[in-house]
C-alpha positions in Angstrom: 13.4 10.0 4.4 15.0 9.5 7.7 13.5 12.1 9.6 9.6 11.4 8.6 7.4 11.0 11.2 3.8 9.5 11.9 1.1 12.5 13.0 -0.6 10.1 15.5 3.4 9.3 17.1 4.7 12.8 16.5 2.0 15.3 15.7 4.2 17.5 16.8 7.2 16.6 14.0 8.1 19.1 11.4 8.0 16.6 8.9 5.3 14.6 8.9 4.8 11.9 6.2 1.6 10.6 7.4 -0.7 13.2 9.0 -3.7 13.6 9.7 -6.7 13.6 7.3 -9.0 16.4 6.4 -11.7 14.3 7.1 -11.9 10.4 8.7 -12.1 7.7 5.7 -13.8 5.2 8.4 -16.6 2.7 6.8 -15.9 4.8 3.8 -15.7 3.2 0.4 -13.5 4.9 -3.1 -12.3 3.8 -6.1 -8.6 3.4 -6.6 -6.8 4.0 -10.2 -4.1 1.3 -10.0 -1.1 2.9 -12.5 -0.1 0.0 -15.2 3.3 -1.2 -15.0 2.9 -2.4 -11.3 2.8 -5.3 -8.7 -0.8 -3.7 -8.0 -1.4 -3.6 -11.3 -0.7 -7.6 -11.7 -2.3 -8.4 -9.0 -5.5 -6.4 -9.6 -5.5 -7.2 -13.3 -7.5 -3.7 -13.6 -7.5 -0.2 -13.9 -9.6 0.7 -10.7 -10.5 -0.9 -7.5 -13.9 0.1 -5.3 -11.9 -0.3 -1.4 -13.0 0.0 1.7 -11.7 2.2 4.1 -10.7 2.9 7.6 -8.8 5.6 8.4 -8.1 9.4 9.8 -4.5 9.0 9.1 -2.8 9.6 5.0 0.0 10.0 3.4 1.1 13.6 3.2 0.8 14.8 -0.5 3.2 17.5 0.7 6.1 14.9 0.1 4.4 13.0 -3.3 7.1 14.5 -5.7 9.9 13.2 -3.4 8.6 9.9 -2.8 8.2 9.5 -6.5 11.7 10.1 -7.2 12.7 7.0 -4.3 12.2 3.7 -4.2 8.8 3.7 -2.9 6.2 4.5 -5.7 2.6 5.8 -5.1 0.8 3.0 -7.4 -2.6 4.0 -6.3 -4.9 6.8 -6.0 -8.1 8.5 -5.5 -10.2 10.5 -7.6 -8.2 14.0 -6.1 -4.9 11.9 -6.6 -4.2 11.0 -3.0 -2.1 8.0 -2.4 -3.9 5.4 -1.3 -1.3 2.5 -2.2 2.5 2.4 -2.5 5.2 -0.4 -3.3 8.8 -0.7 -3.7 9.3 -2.0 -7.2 12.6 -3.9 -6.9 10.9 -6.0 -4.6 9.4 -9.0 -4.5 6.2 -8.0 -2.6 6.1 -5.1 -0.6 3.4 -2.7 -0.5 1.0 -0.7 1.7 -2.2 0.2 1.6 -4.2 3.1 3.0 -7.5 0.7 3.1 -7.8 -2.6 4.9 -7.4 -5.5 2.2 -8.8 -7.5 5.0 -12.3 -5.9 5.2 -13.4 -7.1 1.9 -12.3 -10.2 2.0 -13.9 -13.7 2.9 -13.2 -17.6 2.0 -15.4 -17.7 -0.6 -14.1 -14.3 -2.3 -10.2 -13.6 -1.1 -8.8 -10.0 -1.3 -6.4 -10.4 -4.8 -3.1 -8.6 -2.5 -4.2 -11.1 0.6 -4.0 -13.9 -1.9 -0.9 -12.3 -3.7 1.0 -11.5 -0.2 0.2 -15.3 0.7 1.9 -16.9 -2.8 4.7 -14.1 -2.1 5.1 -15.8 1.5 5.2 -19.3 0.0 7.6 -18.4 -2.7 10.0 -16.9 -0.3 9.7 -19.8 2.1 10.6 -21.9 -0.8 13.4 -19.8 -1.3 14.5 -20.1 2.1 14.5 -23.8 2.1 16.3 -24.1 -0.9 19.4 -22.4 0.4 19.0 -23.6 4.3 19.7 -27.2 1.9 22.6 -25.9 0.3 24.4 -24.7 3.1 
């Protein structure tokens, strides 16, 4: 989608991918139903997540169909079926989140995607190595 736009950088915009919510998600907690077959899936090892959020900003349902038929996948939602994560599946990790991983998490008890995107980081830099060695 080359011409999508953000509603709190272009409110404006005629086509406007993320836009404003209905109502703000801030301090608000929801479950999200993870679809199988996924990286969130893996990582979760469930069905259904409880999340925090913080938020006034979504992801346009407007545009779901045609961001189901791209790369990017919606891989989570909310009980009304509002996207609330999305990943690119040929990827090694790449995925966003309409919560904040981050706010749930703690060194006793790590976010499973914060751990995840942390073994994804080490892999790569592994990777990295490995080939700055061959050349």
């Amino acid at each position: 989608m080359r011409d999508a736009e953000h509603g709190e950088a272009s409110p404006k915009s005629s086509r406007l991918v993320i836009s404003s919510l209905s109502c703000s998600l801030i301090g608000e907690t929801q479950i999200v139903y993870i679809s199988p077959d996924t990286l969130a899936f893996k990582i979760y090892r469930k069905e259904k997540a409880k999340e925090i959020f913080n938020c006034n900003y979504g992801f346009n349902e407007t545009f779901q169909k045609e961001m189901n038929e791209q790369d990017l996948k919606i891989v989570g939602v909310d009980d009304n079926g509002n996207a609330r994560i999305v990943e690119l599946s040929d990827h090694r990790f790449f995925m966003a989140t309409l919560f904040l991983p981050q706010s749930s998490s703690n060194a006793e008890k790590p976010h499973p995607l914060i751990v995840e995107y942390l073994n994804a980081a080490k892999a790569f830099q592994g990777i990295k190595q490995e080939v700055e060695i061959k050349i």
